[in-house]
C-alpha positions as CSV (number, residue, x, y, z in Angstrom):
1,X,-10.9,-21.7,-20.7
2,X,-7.9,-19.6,-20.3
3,X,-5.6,-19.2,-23.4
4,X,-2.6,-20.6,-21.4
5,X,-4.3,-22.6,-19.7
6,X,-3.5,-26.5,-19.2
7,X,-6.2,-29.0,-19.9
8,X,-6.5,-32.5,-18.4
9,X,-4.5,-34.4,-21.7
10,X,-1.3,-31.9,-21.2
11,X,-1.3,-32.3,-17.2
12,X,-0.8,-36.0,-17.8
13,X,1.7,-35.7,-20.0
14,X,3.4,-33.5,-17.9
15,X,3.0,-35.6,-14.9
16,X,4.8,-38.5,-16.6
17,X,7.8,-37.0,-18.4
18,X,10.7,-37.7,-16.7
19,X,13.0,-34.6,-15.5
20,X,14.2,-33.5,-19.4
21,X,17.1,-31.3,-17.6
22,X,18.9,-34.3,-17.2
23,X,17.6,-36.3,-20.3
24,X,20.1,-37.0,-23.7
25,X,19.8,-34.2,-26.0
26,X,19.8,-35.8,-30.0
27,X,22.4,-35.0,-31.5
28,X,19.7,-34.3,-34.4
29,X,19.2,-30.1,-35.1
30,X,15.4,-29.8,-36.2
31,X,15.3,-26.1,-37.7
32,X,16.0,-26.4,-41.1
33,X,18.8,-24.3,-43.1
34,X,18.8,-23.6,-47.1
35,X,22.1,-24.8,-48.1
36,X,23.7,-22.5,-50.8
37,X,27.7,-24.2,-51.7
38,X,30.2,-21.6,-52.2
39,X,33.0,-23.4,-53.3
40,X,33.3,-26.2,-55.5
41,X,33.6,-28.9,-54.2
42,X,31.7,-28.5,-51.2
43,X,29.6,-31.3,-50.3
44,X,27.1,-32.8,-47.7
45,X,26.3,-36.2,-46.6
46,X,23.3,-37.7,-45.2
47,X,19.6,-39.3,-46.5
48,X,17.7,-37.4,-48.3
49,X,14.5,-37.3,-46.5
50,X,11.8,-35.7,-48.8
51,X,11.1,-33.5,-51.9
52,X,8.8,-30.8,-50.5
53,X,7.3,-27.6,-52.0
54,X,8.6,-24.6,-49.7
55,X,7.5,-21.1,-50.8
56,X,9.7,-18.3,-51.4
57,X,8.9,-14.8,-51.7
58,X,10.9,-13.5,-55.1
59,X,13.1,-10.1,-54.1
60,X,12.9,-8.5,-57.8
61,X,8.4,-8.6,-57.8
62,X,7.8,-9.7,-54.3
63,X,5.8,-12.6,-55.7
64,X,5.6,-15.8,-53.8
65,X,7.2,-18.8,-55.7
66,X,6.5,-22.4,-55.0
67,X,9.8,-24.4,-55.1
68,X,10.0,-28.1,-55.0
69,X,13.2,-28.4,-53.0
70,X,14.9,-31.7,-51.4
71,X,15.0,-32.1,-47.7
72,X,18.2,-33.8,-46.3
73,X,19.1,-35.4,-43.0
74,X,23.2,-34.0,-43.2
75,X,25.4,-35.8,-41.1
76,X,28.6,-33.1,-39.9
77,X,32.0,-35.2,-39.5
78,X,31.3,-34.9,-35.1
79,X,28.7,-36.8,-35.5
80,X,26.1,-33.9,-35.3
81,X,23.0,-34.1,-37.8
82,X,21.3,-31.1,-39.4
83,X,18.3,-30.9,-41.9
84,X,19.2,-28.7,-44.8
85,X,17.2,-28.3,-47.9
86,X,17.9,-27.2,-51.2
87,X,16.1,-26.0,-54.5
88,X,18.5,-26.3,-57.5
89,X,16.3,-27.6,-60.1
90,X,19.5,-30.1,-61.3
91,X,19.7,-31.4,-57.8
92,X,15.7,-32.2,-57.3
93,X,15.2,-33.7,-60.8
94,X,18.4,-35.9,-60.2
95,X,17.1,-37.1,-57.0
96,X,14.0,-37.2,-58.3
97,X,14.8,-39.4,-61.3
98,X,16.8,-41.8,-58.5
99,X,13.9,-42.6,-56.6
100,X,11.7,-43.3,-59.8
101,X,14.3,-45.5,-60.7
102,X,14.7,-47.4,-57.6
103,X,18.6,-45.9,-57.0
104,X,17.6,-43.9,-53.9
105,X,15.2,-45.1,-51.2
106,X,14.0,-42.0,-49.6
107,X,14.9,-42.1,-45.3
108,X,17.1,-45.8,-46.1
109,X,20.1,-44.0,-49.0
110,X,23.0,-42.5,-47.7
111,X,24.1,-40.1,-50.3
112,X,27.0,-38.2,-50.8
113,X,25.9,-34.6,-52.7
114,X,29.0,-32.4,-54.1
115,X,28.7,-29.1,-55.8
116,X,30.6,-29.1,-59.3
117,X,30.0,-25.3,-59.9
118,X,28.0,-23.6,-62.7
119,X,27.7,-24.6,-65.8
120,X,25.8,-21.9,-69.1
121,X,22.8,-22.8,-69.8
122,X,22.3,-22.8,-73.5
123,X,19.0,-22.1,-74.1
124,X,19.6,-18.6,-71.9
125,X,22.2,-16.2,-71.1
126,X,21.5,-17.6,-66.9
127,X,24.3,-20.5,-65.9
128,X,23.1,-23.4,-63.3
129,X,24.8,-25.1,-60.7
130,X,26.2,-28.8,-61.5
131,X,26.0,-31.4,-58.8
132,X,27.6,-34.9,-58.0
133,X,25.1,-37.2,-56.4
134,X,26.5,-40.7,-55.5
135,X,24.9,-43.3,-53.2
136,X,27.3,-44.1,-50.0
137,X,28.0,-47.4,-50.0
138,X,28.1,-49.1,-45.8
């Protein structure tokens, strides 16, 4: 078989999808962005979908690095949705200890998630980022 070839399963799809040029576009954005907050203060708003190990390639050695990072369905204030995920090790083990403790239903908790700014660590000379995580009541 050709590589671009069609086989019999895709031409029937094809034959029975309606004409998507005229079809309702979601207002749902599936690429995925890494949110990094700015300013404090800045926040997001949405479900937090998942906790999902992306890999990252370290600039300093080049080595790859397994992050556990959340995934988030963000809702924008048009309406619009966009999946964002981020890796702050604060914000995962919060949201991490929520679900163990029955305060976040992954897909079914709107959350609210605010960045407070950075904070010194005190076992090292680094600093972390502080976050607000509060449920959204409907």
């Amino acid at each position: 078989m050709e590589k671009n070839a069609i086989n019999s399963n895709e031409v029937a799809v094809l034959d029975s999808l309606p004409n998507l040029h005229k079809a309702k576009v979601s207002q749902r954005e599936l690429s995925s962005i890494y949110w990094t907050p700015e300013a404090e203060g800045e926040y997001k708003v949405g479900v937090v979908m998942e906790i999902q190990n992306s890999t990252y390639t370290d600039e300093k050695s080049g080595e790859d690095i397994i992050l556990p990072c959340i995934i988030m369905l963000s809702q924008e204030e048009d309406g619009a949705f966009s999946t964002i995920h981020n890796g702050s090790k604060r914000l995962v083990a919060t949201i991490e200890a929520a679900i163990e403790s029955g305060e976040v239903v992954l897909k079914n908790t709107p959350v609210r998630i605010a960045y407070i700014g950075k904070q010194k660590n005190k076992t090292n000379a680094f600093s972390s980022d502080r976050w607000s995580i509060k449920p959204i009541i409907l």
